[in-house]
CHARMM-style PDB file with segment names, atoms N, HN, CA, C and O in Angstrom:
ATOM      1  N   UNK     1      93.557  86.812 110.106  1.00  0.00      PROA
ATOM      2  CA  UNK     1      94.511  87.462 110.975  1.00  0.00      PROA
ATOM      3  C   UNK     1      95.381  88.380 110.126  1.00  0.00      PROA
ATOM      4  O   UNK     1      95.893  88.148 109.031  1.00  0.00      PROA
ATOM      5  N   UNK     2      95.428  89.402 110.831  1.00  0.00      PROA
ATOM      6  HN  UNK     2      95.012  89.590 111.721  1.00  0.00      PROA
ATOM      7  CA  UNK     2      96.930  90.693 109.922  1.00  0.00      PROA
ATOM      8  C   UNK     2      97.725  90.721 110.793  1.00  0.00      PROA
ATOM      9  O   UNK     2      97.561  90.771 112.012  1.00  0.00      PROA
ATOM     10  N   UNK     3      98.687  90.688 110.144  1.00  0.00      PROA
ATOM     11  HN  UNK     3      98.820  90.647 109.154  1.00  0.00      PROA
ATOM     12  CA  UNK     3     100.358  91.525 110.987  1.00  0.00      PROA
ATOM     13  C   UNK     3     101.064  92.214 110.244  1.00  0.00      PROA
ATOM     14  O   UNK     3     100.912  92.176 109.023  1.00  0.00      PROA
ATOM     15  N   UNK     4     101.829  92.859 110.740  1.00  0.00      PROA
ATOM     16  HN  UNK     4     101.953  92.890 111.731  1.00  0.00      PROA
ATOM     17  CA  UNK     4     103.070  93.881 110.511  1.00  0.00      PROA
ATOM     18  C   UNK     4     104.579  92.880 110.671  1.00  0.00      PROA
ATOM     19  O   UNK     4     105.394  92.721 111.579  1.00  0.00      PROA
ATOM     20  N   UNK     5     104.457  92.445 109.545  1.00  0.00      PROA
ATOM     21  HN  UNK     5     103.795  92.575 108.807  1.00  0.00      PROA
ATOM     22  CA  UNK     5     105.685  91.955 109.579  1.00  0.00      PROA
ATOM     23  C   UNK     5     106.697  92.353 108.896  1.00  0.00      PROA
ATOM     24  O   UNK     5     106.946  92.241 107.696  1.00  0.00      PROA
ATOM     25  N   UNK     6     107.517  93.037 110.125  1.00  0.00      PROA
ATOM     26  HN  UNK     6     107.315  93.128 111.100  1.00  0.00      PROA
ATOM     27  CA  UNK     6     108.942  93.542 110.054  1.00  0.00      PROA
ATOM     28  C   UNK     6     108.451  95.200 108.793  1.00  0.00      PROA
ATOM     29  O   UNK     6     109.312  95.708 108.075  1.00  0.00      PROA
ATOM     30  N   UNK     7     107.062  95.686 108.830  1.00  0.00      PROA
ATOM     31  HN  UNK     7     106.363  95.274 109.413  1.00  0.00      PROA
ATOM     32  CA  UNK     7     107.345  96.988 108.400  1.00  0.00      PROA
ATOM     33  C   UNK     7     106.241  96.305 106.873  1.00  0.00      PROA
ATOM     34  O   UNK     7     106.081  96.963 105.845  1.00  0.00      PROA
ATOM     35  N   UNK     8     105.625  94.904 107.107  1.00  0.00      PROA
ATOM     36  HN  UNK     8     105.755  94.370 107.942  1.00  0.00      PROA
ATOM     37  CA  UNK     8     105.005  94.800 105.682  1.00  0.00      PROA
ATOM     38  C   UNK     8     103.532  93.931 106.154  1.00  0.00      PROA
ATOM     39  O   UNK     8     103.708  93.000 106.940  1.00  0.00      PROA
ATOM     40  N   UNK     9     102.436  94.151 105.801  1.00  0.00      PROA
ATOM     41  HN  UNK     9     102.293  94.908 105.163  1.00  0.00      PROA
ATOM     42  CA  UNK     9     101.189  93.911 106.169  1.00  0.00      PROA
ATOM     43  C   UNK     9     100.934  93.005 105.305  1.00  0.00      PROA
ATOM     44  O   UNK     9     101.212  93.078 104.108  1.00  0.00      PROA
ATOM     45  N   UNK    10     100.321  91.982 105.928  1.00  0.00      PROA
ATOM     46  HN  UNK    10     100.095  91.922 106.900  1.00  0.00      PROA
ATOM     47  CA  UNK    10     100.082  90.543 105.494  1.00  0.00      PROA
ATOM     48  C   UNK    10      98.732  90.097 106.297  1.00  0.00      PROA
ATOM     49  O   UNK    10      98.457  90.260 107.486  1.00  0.00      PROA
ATOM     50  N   UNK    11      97.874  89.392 105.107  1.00  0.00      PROA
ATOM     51  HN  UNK    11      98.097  89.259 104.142  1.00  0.00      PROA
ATOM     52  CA  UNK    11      96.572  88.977 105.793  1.00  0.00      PROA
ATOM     53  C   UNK    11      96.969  87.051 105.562  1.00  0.00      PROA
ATOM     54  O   UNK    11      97.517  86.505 104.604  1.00  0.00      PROA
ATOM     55  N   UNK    12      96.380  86.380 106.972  1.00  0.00      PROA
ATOM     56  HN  UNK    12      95.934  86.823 107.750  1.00  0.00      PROA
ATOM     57  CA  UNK    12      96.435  85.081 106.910  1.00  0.00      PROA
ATOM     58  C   UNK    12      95.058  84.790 107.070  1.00  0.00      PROA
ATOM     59  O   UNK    12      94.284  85.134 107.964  1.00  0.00      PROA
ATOM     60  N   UNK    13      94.845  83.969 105.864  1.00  0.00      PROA
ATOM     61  HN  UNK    13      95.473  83.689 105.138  1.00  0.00      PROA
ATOM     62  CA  UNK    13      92.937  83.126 106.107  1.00  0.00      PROA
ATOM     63  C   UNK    13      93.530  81.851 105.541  1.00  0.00      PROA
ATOM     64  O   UNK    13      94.345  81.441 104.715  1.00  0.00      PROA
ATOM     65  N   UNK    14      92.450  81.368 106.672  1.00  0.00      PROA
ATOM     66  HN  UNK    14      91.787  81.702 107.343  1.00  0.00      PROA
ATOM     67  CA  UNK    14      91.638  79.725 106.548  1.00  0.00      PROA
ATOM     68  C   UNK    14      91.056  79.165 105.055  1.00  0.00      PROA
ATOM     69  O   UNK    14      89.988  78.666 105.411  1.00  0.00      PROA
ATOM     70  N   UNK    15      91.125  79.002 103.893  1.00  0.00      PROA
ATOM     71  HN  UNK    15      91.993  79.407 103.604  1.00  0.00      PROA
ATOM     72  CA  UNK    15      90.657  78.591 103.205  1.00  0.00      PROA
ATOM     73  C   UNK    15      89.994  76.859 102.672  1.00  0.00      PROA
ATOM     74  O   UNK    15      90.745  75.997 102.216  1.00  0.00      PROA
ATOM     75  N   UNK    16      89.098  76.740 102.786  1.00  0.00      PROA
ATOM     76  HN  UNK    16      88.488  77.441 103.157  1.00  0.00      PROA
ATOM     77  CA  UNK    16      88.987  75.238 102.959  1.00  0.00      PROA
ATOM     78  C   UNK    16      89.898  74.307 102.928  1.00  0.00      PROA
ATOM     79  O   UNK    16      90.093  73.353 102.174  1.00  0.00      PROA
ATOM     80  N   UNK    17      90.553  74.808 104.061  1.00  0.00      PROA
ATOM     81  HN  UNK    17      90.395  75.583 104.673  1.00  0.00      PROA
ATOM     82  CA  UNK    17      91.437  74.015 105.557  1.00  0.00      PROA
ATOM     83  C   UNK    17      92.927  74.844 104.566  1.00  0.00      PROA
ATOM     84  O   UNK    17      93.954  74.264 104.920  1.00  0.00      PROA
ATOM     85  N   UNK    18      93.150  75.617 103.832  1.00  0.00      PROA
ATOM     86  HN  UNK    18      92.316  76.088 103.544  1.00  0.00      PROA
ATOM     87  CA  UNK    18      94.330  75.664 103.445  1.00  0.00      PROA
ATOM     88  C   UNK    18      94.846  76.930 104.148  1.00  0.00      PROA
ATOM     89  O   UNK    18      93.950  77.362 104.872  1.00  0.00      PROA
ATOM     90  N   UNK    19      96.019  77.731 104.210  1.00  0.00      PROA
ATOM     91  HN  UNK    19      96.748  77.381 103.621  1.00  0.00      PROA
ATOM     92  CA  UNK    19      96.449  78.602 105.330  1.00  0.00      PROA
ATOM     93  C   UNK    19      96.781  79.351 103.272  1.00  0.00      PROA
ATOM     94  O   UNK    19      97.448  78.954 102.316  1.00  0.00      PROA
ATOM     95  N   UNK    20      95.762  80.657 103.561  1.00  0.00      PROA
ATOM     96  HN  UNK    20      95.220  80.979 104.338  1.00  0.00      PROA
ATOM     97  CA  UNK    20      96.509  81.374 102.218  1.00  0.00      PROA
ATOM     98  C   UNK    20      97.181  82.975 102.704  1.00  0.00      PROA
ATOM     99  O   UNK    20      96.650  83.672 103.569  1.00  0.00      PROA
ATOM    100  N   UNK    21      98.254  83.303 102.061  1.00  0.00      PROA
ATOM    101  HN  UNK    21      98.685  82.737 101.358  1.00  0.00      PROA
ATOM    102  CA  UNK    21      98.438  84.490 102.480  1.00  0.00      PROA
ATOM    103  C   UNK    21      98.304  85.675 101.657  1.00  0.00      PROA
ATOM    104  O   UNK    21      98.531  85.435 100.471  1.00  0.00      PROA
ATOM    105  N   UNK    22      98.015  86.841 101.906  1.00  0.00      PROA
ATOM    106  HN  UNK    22      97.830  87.036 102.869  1.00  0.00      PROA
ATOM    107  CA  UNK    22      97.873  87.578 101.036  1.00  0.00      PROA
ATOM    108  C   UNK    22      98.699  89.557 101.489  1.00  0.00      PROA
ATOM    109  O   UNK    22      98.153  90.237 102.358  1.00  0.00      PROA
ATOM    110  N   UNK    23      99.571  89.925 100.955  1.00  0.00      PROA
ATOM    111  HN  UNK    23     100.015  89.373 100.250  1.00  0.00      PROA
ATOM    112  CA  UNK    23     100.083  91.303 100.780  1.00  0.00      PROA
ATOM    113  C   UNK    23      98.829  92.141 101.365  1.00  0.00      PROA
ATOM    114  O   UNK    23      97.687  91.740 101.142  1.00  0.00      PROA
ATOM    115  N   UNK    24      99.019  93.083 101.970  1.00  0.00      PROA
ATOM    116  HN  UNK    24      99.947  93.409 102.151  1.00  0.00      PROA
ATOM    117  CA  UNK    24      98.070  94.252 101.838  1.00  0.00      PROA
ATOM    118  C   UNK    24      98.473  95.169 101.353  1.00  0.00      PROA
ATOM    119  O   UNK    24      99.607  95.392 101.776  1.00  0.00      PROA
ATOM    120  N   UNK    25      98.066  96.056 100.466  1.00  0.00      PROA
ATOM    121  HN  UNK    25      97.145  95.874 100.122  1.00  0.00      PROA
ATOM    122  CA  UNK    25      98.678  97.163  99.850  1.00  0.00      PROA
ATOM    123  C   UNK    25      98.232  98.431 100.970  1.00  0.00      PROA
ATOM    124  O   UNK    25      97.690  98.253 102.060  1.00  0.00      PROA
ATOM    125  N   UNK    26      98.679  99.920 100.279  1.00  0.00      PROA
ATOM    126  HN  UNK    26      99.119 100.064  99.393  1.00  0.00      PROA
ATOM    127  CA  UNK    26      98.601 100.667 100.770  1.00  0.00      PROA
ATOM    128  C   UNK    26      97.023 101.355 100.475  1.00  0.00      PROA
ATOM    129  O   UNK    26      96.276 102.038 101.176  1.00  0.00      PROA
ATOM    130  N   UNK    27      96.942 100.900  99.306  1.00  0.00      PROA
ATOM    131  HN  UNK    27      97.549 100.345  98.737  1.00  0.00      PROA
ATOM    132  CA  UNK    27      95.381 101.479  98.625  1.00  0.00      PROA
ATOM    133  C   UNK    27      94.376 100.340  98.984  1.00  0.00      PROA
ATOM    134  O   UNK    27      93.465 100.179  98.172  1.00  0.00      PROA
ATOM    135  N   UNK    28      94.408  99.453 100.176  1.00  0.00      PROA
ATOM    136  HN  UNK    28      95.149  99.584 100.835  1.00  0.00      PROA
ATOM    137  CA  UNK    28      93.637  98.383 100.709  1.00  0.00      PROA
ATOM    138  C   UNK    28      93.356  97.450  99.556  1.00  0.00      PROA
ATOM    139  O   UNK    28      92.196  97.047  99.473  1.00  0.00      PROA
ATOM    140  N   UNK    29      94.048  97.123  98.837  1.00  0.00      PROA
ATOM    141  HN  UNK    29      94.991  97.450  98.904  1.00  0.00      PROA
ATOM    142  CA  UNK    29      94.065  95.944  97.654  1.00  0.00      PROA
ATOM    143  C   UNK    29      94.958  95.313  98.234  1.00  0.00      PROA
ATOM    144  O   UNK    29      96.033  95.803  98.576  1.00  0.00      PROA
ATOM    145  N   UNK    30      94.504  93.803  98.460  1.00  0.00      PROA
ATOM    146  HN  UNK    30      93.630  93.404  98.181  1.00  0.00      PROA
ATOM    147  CA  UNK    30      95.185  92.513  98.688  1.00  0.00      PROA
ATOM    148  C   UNK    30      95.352  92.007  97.082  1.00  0.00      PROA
ATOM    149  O   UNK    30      94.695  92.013  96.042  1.00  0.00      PROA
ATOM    150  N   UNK    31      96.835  91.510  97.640  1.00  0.00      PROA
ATOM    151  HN  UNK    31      97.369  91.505  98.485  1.00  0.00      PROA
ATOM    152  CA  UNK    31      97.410  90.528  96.781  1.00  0.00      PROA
ATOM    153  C   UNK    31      98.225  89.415  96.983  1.00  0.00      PROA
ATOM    154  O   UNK    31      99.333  89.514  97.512  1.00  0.00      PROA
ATOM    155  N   UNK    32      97.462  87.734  96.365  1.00  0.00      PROA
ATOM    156  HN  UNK    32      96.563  87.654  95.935  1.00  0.00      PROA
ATOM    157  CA  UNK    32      98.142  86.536  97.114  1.00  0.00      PROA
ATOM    158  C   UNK    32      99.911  86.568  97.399  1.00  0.00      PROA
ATOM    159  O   UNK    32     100.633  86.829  96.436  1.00  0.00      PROA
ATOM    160  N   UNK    33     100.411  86.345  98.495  1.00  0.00      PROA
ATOM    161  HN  UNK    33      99.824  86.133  99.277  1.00  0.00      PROA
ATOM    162  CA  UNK    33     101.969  86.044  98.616  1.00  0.00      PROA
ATOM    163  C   UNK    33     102.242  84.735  98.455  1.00  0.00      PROA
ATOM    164  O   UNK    33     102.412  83.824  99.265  1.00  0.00      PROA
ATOM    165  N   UNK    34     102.257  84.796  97.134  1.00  0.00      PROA
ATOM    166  HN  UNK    34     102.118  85.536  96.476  1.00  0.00      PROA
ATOM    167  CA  UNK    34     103.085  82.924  96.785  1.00  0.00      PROA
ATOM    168  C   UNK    34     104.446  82.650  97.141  1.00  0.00      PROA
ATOM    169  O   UNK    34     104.979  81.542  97.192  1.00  0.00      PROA
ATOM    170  N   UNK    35     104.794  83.415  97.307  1.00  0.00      PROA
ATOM    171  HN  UNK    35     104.361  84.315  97.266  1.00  0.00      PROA
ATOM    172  CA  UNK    35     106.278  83.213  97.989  1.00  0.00      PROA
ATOM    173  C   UNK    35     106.121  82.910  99.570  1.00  0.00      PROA
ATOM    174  O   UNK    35     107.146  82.560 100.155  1.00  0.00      PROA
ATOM    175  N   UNK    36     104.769  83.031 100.400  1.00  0.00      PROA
ATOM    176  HN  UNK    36     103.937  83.315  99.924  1.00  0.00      PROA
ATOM    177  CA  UNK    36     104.932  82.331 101.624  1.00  0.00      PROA
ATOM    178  C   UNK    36     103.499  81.373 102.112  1.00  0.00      PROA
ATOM    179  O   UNK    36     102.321  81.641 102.349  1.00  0.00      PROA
ATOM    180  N   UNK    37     104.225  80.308 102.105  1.00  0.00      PROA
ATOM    181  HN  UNK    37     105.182  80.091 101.912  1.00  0.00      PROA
ATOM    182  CA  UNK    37     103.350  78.919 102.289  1.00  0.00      PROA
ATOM    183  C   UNK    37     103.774  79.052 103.628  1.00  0.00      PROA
ATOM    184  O   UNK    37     104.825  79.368 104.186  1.00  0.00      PROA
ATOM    185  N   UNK    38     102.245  78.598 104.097  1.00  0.00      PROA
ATOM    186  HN  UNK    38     101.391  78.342 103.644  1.00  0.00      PROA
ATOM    187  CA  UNK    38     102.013  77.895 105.640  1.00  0.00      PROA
ATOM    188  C   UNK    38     101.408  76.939 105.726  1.00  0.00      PROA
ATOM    189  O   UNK    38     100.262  76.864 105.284  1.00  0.00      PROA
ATOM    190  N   UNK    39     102.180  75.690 106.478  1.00  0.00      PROA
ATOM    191  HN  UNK    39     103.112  75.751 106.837  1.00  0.00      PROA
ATOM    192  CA  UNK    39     101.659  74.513 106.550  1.00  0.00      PROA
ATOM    193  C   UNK    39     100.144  74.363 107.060  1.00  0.00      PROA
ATOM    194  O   UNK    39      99.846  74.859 108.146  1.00  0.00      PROA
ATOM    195  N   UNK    40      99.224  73.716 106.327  1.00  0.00      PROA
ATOM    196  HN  UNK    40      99.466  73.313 105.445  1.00  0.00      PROA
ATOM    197  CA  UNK    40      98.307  73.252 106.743  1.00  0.00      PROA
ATOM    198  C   UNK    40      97.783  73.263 108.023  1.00  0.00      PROA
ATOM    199  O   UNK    40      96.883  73.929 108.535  1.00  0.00      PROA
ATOM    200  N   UNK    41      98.669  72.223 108.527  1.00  0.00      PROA
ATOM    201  HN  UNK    41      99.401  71.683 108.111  1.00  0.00      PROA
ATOM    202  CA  UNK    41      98.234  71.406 109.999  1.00  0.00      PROA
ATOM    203  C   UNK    41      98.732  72.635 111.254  1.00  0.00      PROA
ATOM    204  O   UNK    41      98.549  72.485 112.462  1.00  0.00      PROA
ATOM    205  N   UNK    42      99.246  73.579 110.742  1.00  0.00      PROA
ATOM    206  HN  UNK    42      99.394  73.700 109.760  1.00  0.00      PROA
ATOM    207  CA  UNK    42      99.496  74.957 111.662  1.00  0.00      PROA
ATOM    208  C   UNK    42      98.619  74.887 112.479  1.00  0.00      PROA
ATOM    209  O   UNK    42      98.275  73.708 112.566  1.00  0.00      PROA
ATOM    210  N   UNK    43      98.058  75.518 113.140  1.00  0.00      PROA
ATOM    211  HN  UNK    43      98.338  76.475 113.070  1.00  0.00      PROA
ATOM    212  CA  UNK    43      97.271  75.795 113.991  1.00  0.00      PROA
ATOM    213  C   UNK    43      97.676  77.656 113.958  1.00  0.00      PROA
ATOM    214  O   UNK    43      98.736  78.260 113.791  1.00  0.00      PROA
ATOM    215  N   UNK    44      96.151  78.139 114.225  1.00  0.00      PROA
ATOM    216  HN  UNK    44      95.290  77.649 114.360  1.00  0.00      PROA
ATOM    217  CA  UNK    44      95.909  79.574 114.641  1.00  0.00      PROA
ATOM    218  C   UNK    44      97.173  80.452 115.556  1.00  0.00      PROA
ATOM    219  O   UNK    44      97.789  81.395 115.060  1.00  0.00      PROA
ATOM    220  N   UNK    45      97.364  80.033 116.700  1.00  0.00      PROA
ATOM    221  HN  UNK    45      96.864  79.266 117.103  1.00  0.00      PROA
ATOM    222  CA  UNK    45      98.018  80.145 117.656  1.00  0.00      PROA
ATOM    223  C   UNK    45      99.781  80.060 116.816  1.00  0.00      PROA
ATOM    224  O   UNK    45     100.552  80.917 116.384  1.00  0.00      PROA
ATOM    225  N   UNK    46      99.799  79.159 116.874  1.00  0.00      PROA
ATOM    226  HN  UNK    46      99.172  78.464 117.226  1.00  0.00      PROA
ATOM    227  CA  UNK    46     101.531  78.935 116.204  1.00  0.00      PROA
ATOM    228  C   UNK    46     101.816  79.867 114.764  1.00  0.00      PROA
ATOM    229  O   UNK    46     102.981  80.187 114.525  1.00  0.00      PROA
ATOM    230  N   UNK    47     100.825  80.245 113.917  1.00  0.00      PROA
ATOM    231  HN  UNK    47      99.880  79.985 114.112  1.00  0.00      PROA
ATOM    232  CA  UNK    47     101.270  81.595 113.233  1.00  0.00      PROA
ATOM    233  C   UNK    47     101.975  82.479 113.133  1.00  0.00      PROA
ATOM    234  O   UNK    47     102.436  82.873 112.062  1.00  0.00      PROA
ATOM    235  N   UNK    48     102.226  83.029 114.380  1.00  0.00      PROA
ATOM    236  HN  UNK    48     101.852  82.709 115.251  1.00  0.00      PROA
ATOM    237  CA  UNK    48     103.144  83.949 114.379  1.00  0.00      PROA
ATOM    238  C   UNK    48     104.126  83.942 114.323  1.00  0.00      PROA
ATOM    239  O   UNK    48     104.825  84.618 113.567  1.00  0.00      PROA
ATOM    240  N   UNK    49     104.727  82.549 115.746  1.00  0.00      PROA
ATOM    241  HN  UNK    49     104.160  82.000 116.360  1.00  0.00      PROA
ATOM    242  CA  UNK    49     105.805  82.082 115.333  1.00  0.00      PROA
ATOM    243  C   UNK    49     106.503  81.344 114.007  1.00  0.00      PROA
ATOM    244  O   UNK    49     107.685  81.310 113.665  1.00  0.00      PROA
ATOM    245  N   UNK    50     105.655  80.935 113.571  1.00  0.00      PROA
ATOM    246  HN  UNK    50     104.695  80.963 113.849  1.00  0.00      PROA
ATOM    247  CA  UNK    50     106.335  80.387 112.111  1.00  0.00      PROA
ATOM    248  C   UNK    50     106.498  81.324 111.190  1.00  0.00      PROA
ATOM    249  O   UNK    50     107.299  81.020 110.306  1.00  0.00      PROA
ATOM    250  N   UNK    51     105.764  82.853 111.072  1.00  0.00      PROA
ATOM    251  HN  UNK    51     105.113  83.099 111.790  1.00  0.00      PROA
ATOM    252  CA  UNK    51     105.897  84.158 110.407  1.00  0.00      PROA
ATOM    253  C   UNK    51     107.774  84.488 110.647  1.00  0.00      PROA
ATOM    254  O   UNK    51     108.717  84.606 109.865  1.00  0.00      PROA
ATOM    255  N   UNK    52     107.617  84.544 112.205  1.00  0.00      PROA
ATOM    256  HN  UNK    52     106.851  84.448 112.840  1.00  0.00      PROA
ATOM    257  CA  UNK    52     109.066  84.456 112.318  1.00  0.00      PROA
ATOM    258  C   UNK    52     110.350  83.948 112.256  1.00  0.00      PROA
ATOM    259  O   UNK    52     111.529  84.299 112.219  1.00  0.00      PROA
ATOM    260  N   UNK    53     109.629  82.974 112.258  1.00  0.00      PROA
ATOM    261  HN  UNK    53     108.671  82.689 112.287  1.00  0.00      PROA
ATOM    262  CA  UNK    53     111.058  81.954 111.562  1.00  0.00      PROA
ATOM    263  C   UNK    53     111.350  81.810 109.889  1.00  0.00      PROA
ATOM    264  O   UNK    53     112.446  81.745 109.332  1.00  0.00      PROA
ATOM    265  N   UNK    54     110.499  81.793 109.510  1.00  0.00      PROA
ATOM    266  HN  UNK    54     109.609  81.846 109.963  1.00  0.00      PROA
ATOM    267  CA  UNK    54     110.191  81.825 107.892  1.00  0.00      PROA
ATOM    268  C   UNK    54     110.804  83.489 107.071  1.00  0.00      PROA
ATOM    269  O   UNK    54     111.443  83.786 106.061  1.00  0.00      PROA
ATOM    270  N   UNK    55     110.148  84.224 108.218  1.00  0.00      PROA
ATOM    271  HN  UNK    55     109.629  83.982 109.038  1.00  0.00      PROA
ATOM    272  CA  UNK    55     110.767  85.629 107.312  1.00  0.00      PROA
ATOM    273  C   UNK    55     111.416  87.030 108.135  1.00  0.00      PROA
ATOM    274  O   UNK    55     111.210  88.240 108.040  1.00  0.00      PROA
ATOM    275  N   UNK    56     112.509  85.971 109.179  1.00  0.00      PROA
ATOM    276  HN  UNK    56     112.676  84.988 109.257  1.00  0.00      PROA
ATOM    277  CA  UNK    56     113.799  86.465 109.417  1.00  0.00      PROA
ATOM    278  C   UNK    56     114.504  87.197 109.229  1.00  0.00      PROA
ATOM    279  O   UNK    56     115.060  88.042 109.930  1.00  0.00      PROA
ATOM    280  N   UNK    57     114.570  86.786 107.695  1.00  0.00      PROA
ATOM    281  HN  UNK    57     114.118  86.099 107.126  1.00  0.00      PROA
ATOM    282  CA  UNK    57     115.460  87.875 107.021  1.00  0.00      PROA
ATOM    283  C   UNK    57     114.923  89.785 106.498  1.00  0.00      PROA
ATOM    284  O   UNK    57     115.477  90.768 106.006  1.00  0.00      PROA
ATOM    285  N   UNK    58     113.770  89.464 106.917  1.00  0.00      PROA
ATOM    286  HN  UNK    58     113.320  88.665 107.316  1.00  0.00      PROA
ATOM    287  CA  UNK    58     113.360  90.948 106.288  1.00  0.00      PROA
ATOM    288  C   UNK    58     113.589  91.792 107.665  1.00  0.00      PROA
ATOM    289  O   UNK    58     113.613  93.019 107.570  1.00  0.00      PROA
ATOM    290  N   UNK    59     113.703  91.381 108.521  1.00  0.00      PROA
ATOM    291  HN  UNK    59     113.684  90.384 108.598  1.00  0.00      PROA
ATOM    292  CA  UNK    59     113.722  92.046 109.951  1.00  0.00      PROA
ATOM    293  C   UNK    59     115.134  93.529 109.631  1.00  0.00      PROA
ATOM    294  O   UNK    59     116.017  93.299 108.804  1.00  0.00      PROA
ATOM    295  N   UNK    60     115.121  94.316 110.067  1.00  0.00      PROA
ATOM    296  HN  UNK    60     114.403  94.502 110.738  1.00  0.00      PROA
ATOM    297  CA  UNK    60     116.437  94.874 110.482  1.00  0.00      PROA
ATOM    298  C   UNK    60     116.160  95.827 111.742  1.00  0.00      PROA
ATOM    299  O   UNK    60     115.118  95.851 112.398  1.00  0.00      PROA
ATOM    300  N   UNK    61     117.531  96.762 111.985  1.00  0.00      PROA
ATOM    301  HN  UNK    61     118.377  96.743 111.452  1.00  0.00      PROA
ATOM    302  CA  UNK    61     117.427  97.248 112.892  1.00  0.00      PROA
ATOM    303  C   UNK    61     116.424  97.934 113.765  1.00  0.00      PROA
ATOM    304  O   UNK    61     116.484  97.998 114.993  1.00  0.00      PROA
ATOM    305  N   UNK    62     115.398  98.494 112.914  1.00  0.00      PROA
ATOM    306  HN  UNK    62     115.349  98.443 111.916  1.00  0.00      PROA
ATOM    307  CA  UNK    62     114.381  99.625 113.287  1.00  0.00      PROA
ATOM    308  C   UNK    62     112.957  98.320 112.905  1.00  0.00      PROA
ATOM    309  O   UNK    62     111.828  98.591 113.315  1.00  0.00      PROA
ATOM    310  N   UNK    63     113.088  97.591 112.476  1.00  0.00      PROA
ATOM    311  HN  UNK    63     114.005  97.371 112.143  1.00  0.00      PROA
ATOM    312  CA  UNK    63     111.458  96.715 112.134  1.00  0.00      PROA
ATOM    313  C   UNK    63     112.226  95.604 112.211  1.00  0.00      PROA
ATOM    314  O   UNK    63     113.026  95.071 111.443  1.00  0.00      PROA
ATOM    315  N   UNK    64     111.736  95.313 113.521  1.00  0.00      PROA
ATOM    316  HN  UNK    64     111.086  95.746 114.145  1.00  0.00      PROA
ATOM    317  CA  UNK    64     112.878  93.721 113.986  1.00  0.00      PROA
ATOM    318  C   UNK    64     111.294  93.046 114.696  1.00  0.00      PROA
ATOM    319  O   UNK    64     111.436  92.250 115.624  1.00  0.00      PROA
ATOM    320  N   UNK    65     110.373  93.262 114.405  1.00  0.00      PROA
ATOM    321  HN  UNK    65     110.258  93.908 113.651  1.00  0.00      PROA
ATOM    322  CA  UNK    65     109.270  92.560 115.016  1.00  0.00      PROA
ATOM    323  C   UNK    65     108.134  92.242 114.243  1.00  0.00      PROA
ATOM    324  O   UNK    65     107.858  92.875 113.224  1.00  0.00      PROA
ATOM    325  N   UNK    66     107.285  91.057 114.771  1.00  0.00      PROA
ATOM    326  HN  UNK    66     107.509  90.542 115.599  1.00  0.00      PROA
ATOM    327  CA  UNK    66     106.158  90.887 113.883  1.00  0.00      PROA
ATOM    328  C   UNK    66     105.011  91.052 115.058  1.00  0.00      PROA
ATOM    329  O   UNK    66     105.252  90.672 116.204  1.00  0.00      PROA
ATOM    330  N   UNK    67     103.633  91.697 114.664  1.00  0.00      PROA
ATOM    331  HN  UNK    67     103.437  92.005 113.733  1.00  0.00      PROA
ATOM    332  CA  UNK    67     102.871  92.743 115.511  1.00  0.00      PROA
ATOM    333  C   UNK    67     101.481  92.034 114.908  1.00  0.00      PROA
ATOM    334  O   UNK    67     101.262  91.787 113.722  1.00  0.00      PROA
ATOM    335  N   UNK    68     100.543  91.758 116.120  1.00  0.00      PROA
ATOM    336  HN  UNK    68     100.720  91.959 117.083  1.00  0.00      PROA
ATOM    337  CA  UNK    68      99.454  90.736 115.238  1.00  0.00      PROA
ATOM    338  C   UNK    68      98.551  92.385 115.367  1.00  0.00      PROA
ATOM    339  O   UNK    68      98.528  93.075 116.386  1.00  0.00      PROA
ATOM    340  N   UNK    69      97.965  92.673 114.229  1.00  0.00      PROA
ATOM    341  HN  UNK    69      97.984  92.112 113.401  1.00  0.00      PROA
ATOM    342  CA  UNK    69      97.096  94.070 114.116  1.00  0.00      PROA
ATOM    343  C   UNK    69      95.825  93.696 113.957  1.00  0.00      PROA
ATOM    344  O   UNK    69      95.063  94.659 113.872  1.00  0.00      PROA
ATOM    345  N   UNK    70      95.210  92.417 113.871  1.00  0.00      PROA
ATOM    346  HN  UNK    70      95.829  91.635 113.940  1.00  0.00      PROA
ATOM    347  CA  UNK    70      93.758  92.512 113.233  1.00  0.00      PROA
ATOM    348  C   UNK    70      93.597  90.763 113.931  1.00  0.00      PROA
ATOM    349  OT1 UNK    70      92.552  90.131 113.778  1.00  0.00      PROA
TER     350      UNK     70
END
C-alpha cells in the first residue's frame, strides 16, 4: 500500500507477517522508515488510521491529510 502522508510518500508491505515501512523518494528509490513501526497484529484496513494518529504532527495547514495512492 502507498500514501501521501501529509505531503510525504510512504510504501507499507507485509513482510513475513511483519508491517515494514519504507520512504519513497522522488527518483523512485525506496528507503526503510525506522522511525515508523506498525504493529504487527494491524490489520490492512486499520492502516491508515494508525498512519494518522502516529504522524499527526507532520500535518499542517495546506497537507492536513493522509491519501491511500496505490
Amino acid at each position: 500500500m502507498k500514501f501521501n502522508v501529509y505531503d510525504k510518500k510512504i510504501e507499507v508491505t507485509k513482510v513475513s507477517g511483519n508491517w515494514i515501512v519504507f520512504y519513497i523518494g522522488n527518483e523512485g528509490k525506496n528507503r526503510t522508515a525506522y522511525d515508523i513501526v506498525i504493529p504487527d497484529e494491524l490489520k490492512e484496513n486499520e492502516i491508515k488510521n494508525y498512519l494518522e494518529d502516529l504522524l499527526h504532527e507532520w500535518a499542517t495547514p495546506s497537507n492536513n491529510k493522509i491519501v491511500v495512492i496505490e
